[in-house]
N, C-alpha and C positions, 0 to 999 in steps of 0.2 A: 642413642645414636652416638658414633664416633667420628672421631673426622682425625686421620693423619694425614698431615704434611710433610713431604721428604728430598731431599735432593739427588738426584742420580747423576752416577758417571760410568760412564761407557754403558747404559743403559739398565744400571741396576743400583737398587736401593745404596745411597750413600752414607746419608744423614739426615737424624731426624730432626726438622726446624721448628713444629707444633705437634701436638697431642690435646684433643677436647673434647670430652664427654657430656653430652646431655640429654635431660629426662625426654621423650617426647611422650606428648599424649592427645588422644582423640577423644572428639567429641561423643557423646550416643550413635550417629546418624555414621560416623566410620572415617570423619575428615580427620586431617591435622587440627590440632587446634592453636 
């Protein structure tokens, strides 16, 4: 999973404020875990 955060002006990508990667993983049964 990724997750970017960013600031816009005049309604397009400005700056980037975060950047975070992480593992996800599921149970057997097909949840989140």
């Amino acid at each position: 999973m990724m997750q970017l955060v960013y600031e816009t002006e005049n309604r397009k990508p400005y700056k980037i404020l975060d950047i975070s990667f992480k593992n996800v993983s599921f149970a057997e049964n097909g949840k989140y875990d």
